[in-house]
TORTORPA-702463 format. One line per 8 residues: number of its first residue (from 1); their letters; for each residue z, x, y of N, C-alpha, C, O. Coordinates in Angstrom, 3 decimals. Layout:
NUM> A> Z/X/Y/Z/X/Y/Z/X/Y/Z/X/Y  ...;
This chain:
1> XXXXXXXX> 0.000/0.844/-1.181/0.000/0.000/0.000/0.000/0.889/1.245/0.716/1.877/1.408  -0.985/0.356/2.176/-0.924/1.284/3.255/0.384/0.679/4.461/0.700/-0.494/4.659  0.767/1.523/4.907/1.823/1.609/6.251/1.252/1.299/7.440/0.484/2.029/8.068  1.712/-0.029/7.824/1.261/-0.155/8.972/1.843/0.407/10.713/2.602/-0.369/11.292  1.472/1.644/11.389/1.451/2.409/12.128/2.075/1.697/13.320/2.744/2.353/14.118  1.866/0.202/13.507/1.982/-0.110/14.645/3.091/-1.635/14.598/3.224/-1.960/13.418  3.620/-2.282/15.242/4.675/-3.424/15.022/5.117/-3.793/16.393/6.212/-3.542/16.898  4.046/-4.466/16.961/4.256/-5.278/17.951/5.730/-5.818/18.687/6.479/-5.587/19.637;
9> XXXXXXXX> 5.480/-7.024/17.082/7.062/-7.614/17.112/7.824/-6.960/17.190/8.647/-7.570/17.873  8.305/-5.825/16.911/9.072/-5.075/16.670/9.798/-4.300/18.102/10.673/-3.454/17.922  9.446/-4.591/19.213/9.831/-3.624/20.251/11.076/-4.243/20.849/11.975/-3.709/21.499  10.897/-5.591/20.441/12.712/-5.975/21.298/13.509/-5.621/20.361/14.438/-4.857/20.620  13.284/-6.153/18.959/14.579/-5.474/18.099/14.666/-3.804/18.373/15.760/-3.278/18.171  14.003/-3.307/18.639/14.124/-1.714/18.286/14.917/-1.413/19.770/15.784/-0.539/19.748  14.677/-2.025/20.892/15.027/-1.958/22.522/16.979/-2.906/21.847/18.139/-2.523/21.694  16.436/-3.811/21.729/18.014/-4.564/21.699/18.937/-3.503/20.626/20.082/-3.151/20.909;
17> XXXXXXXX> 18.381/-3.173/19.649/19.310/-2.531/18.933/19.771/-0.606/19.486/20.833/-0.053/19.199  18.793/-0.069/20.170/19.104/1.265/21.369/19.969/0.452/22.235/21.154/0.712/22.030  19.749/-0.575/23.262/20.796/-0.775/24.016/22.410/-1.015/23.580/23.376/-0.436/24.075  22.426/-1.964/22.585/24.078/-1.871/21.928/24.620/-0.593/21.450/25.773/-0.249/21.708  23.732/0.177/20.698/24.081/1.078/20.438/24.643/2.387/21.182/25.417/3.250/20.767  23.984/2.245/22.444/23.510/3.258/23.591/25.514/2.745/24.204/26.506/3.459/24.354  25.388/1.840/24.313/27.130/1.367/24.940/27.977/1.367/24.624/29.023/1.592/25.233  27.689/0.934/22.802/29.222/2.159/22.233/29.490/3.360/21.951/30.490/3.820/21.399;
25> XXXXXXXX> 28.182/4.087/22.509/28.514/5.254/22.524/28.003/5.951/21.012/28.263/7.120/20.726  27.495/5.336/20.414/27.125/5.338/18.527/26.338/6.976/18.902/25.986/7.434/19.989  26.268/7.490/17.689/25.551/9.145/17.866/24.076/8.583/17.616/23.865/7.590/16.919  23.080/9.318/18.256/21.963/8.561/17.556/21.311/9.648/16.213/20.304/9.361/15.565  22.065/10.795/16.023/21.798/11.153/14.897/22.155/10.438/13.485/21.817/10.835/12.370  23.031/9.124/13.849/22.915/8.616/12.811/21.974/7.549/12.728/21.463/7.217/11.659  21.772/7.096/13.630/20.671/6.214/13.582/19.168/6.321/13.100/18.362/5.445/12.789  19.036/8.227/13.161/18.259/8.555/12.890/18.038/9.038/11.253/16.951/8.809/10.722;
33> XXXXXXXX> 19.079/9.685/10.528/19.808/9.526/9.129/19.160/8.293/8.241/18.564/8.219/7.166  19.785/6.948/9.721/19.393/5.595/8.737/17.819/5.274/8.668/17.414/4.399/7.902  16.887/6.051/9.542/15.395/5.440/9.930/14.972/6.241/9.254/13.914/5.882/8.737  15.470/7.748/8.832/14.901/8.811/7.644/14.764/7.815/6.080/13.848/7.324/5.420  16.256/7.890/6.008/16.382/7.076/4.787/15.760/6.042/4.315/15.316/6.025/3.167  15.621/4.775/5.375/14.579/3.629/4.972/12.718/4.201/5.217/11.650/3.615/5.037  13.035/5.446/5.646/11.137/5.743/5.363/11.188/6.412/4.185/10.238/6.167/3.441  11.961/7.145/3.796/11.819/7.597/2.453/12.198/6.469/1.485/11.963/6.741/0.307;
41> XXXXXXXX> 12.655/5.442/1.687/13.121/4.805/0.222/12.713/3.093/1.044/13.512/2.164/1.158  11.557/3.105/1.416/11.436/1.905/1.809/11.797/0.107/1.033/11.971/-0.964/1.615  11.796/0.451/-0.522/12.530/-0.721/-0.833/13.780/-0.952/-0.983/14.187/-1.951/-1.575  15.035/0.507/-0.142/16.100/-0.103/-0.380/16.791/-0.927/0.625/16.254/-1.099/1.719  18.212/-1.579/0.286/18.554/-2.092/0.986/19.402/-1.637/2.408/20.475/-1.036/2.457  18.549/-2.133/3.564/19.656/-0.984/4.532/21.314/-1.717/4.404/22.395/-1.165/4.610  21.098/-2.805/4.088/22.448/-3.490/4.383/23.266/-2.995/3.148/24.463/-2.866/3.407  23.010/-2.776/2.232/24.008/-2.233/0.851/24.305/-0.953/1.341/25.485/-0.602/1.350;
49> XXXXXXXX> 22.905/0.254/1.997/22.830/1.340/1.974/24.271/1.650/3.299/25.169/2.476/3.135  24.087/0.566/4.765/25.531/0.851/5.070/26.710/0.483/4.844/27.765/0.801/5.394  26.490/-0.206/4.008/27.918/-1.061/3.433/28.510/-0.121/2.380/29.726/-0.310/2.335  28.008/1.072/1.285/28.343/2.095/1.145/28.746/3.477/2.157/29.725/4.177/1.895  27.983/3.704/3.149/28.119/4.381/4.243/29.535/4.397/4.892/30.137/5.438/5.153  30.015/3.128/5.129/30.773/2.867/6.038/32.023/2.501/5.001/33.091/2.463/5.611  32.125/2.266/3.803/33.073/2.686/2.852/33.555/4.021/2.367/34.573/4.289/1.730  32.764/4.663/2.733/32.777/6.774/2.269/34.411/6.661/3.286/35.409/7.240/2.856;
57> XXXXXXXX> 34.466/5.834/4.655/35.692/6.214/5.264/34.941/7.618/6.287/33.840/7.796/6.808  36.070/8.315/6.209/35.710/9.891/6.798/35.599/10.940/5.805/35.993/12.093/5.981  34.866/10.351/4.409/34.446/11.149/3.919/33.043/11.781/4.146/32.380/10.979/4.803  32.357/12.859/3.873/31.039/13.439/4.240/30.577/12.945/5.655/29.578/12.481/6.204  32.220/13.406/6.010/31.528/12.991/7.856/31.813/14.115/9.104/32.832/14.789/8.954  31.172/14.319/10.062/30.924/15.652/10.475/31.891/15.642/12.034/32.136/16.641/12.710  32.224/14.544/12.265/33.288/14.923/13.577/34.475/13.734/12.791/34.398/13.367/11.619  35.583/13.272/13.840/36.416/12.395/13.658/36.017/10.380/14.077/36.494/9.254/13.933;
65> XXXXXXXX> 35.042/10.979/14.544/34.360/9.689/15.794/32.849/9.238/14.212/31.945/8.438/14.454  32.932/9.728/13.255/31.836/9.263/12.514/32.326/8.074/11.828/31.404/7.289/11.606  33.222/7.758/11.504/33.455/6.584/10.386/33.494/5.446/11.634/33.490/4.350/11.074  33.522/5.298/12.807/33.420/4.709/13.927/31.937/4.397/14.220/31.611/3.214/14.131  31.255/5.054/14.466/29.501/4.952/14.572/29.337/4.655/13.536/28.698/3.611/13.669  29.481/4.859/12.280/28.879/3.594/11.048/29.095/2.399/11.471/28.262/1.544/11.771  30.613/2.322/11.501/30.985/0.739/11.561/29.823/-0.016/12.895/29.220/-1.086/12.819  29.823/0.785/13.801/29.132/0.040/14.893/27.755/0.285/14.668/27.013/-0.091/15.576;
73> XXXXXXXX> 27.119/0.933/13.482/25.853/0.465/13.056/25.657/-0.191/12.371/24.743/-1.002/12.523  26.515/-0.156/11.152/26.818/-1.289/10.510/26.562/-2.742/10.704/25.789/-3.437/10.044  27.470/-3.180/11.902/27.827/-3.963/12.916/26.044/-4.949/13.154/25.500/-5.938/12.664  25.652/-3.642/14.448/24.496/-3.997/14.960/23.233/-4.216/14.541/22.338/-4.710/15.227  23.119/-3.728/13.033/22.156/-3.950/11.992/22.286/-5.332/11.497/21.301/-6.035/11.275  23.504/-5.722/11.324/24.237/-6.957/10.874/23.130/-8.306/11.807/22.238/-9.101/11.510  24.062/-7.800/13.286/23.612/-8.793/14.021/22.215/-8.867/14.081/21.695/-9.983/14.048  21.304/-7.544/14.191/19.687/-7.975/14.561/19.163/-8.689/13.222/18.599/-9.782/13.275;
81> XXXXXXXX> 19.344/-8.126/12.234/19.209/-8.973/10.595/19.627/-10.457/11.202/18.700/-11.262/11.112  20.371/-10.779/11.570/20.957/-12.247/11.945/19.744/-12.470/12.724/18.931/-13.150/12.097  19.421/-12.178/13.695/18.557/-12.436/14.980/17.111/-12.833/14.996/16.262/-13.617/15.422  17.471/-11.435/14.009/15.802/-11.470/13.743/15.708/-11.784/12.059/16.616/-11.109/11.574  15.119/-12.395/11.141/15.358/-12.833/10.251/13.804/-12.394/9.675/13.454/-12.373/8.495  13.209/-12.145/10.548/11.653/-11.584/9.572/11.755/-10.104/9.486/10.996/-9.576/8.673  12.697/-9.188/10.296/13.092/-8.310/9.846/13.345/-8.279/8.265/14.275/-8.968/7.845  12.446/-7.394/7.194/12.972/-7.731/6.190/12.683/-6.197/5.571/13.487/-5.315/5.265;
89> XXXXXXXX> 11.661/-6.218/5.528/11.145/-4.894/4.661/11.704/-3.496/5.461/11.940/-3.284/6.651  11.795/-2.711/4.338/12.293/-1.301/4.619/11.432/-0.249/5.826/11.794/0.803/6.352  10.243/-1.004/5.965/9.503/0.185/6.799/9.580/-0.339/7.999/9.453/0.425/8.955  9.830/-1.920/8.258/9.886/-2.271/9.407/11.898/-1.735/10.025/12.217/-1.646/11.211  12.519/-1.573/9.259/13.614/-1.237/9.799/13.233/0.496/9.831/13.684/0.855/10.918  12.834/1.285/9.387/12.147/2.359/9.541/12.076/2.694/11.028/12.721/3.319/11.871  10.956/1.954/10.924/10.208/1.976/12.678/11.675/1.343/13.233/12.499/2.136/13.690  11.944/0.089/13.189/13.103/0.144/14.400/14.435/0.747/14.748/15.209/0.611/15.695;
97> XXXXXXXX> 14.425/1.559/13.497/15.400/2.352/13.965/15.333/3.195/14.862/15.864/3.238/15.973  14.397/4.132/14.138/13.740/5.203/14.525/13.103/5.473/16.065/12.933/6.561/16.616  12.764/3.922/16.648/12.272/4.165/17.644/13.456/3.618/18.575/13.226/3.642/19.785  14.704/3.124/18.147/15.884/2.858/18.475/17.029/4.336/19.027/17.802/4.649/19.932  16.525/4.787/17.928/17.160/6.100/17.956/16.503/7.215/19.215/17.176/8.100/19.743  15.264/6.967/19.480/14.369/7.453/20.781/14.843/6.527/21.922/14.956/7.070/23.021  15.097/5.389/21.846/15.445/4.837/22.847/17.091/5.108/23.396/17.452/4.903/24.555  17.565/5.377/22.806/19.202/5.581/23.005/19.265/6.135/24.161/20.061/5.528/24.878;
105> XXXXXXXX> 18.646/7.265/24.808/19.003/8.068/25.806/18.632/7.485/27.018/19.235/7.729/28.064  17.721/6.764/26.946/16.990/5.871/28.342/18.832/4.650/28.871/19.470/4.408/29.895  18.897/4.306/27.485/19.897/3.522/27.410/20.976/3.898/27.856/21.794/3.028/28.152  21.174/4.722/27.966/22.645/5.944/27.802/22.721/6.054/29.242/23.764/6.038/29.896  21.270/6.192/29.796/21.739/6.523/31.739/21.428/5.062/32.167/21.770/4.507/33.211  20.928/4.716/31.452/20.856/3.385/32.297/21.910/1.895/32.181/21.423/0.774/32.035  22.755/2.045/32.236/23.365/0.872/31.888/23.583/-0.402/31.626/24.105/-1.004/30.688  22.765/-0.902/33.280/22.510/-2.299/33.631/21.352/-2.453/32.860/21.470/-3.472/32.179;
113> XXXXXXXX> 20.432/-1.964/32.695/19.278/-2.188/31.881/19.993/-2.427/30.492/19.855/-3.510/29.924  20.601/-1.618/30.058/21.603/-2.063/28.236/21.834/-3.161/28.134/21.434/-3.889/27.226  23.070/-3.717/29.783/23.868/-4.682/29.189/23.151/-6.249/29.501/23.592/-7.383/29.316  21.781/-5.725/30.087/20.991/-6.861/30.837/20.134/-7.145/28.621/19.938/-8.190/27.999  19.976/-6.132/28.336/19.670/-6.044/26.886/19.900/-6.207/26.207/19.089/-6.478/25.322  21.398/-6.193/25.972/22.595/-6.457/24.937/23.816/-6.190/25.692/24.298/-5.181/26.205  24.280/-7.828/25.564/25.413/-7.876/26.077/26.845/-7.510/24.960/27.878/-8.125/24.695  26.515/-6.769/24.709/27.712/-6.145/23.611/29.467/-6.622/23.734/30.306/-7.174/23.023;
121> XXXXXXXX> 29.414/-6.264/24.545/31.184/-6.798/25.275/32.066/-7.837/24.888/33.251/-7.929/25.210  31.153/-8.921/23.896/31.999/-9.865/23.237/31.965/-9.151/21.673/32.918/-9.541/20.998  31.349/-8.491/21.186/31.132/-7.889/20.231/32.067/-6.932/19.790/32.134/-5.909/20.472  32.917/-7.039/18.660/34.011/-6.154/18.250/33.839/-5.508/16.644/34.131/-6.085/15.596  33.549/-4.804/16.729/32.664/-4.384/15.022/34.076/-4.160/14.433/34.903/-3.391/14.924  34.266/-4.936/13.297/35.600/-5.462/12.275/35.841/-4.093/11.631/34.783/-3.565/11.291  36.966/-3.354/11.361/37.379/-1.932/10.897/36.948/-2.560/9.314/37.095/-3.685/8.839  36.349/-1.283/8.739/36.305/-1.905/7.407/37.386/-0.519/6.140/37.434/0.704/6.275;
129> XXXXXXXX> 37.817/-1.071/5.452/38.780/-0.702/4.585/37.893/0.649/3.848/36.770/0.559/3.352  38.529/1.583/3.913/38.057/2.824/3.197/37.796/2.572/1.995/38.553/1.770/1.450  36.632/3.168/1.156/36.493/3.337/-0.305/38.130/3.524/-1.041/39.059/4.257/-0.703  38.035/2.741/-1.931/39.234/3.148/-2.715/38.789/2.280/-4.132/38.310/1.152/-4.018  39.012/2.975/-5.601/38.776/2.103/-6.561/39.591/1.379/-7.197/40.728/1.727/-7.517  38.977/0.114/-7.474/39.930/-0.949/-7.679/41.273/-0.566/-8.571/41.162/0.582/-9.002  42.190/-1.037/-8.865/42.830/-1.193/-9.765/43.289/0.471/-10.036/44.034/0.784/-10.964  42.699/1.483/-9.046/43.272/2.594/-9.363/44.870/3.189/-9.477/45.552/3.185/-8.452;
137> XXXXXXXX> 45.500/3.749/-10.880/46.865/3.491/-10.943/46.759/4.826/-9.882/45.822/5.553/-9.552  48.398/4.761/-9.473/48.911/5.693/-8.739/50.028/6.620/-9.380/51.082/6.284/-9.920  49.559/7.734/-9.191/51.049/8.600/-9.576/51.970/8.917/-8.876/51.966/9.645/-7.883  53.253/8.091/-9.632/54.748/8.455/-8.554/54.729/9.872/-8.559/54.394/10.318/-7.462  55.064/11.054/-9.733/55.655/11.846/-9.993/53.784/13.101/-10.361/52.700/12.754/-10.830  54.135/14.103/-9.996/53.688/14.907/-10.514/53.729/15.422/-12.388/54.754/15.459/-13.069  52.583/15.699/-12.778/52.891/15.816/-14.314/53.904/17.165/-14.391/54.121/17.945/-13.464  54.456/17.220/-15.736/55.136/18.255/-15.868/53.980/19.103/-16.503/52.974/18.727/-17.105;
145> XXXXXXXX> 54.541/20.685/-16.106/53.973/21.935/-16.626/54.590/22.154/-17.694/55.792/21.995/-17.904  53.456/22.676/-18.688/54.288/23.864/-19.757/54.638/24.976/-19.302/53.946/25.564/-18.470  55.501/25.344/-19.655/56.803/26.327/-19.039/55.393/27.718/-19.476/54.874/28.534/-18.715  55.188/27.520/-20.755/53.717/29.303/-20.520/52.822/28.922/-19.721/52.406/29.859/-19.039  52.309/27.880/-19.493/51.061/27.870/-17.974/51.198/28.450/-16.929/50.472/29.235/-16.320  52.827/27.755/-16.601/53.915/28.216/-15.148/54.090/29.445/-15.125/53.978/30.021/-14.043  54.529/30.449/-16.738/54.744/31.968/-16.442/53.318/32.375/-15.907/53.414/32.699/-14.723  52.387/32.441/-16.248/51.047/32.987/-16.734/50.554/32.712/-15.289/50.190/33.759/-14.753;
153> XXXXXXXX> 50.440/31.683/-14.548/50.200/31.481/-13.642/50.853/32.729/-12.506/50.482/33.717/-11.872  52.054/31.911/-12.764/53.238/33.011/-11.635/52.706/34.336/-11.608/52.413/34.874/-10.540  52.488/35.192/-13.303/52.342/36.459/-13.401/51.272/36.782/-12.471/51.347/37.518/-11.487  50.117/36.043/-12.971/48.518/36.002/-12.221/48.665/36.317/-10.530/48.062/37.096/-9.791  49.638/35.439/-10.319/49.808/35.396/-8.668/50.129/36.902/-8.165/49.479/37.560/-7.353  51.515/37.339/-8.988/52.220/38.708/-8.618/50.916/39.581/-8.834/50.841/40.610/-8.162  50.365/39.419/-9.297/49.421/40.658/-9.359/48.392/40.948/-8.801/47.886/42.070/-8.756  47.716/39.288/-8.001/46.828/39.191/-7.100/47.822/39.678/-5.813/47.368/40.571/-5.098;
161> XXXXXXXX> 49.073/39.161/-5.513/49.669/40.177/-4.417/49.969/41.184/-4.283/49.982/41.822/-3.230  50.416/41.687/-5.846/50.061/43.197/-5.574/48.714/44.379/-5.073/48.862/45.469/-4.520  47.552/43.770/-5.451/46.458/44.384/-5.692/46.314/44.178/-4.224/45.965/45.244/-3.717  46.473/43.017/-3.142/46.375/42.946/-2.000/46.935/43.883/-1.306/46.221/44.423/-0.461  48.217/44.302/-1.436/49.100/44.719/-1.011/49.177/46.258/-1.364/49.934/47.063/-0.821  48.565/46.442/-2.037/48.145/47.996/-2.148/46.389/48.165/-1.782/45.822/49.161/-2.232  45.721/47.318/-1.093/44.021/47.234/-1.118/44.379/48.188/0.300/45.353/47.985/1.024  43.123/49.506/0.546/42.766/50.243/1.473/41.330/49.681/2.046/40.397/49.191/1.410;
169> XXX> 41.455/49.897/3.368/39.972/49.388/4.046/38.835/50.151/3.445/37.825/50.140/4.148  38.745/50.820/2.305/37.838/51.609/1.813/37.700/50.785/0.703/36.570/50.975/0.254  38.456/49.751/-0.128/37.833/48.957/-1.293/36.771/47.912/-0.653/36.134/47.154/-1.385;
């Protein structure tokens, strides 16, 4: 099937979804992550694909402010899917990300143009609960050691501090 290059329809969702984004401040390297991903894997789902994303928590995440920009892409993917409802296929979220993710910076100095775009401000993207697996038991207590692991170990240690502790800037 050939890719169609061009998507008319497509310029307010891609403009409405840079402006919300552009006001919370979202990184647009992730936005761009998500427009990689749906061009390489155009039949998956973006909505499963962040609904895993944004469960990782702050795992495989590169500042403290990332499990925050999921949620609020999360979020805003949510709503244009709502909005726009022929949004469906993977290449058309492709392109609007992607050209979402180009738009961010126009957005970023311009404000009144954003909020004239997306009025975000009633909009509160819901914290979502970190990955955790179900029914996973918890351990009160640490297991006990066998008392030869514990020597063998210990010994191992003394001798890695020794070898330190006698090492010359010439080893």
């Amino acid at each position: 099937m050939k890719r169609q290059t061009s998507y008319p329809r497509l310029w307010k969702p891609a403009h409405v979804l840079a402006a919300e984004l552009s006001q919370w401040g979202t990184d647009a390297n992730l936005v761009k992550t998500a427009a990689s991903y749906m061009k390489q894997y155009p039949e998956a789902s973006l909505a499963e694909w962040l609904e895993r994303l944004v469960q990782l928590g702050q795992l495989f995440s590169s500042s403290d402010q990332t499990e925050r920009y999921r949620q609020q892409l999360k979020a805003a993917c949510d709503r244009l899917a709502e909005s726009y409802p022929a949004l469906k296929s993977g290449d058309e979220w492709a392109w609007v990300l992607g050209w979402a993710a180009r738009l961010m910076p126009y957005y970023q100095g311009n404000r009144n143009a954003a909020e004239r775009m997306s009025a975000v401000g009633r909009f509160v993207p819901q914290p979502v609960k970190p990955f955790q697996r179900p029914n996973a038991p918890v351990a009160d207590e640490l297991p006990e050691v066998r008392e030869e692991v514990s020597d063998k170990a210990e010994d191992l240690f003394a001798k890695m501090q020794a070898r330190w502790a006698n090492k010359t800037d010439d080893d």
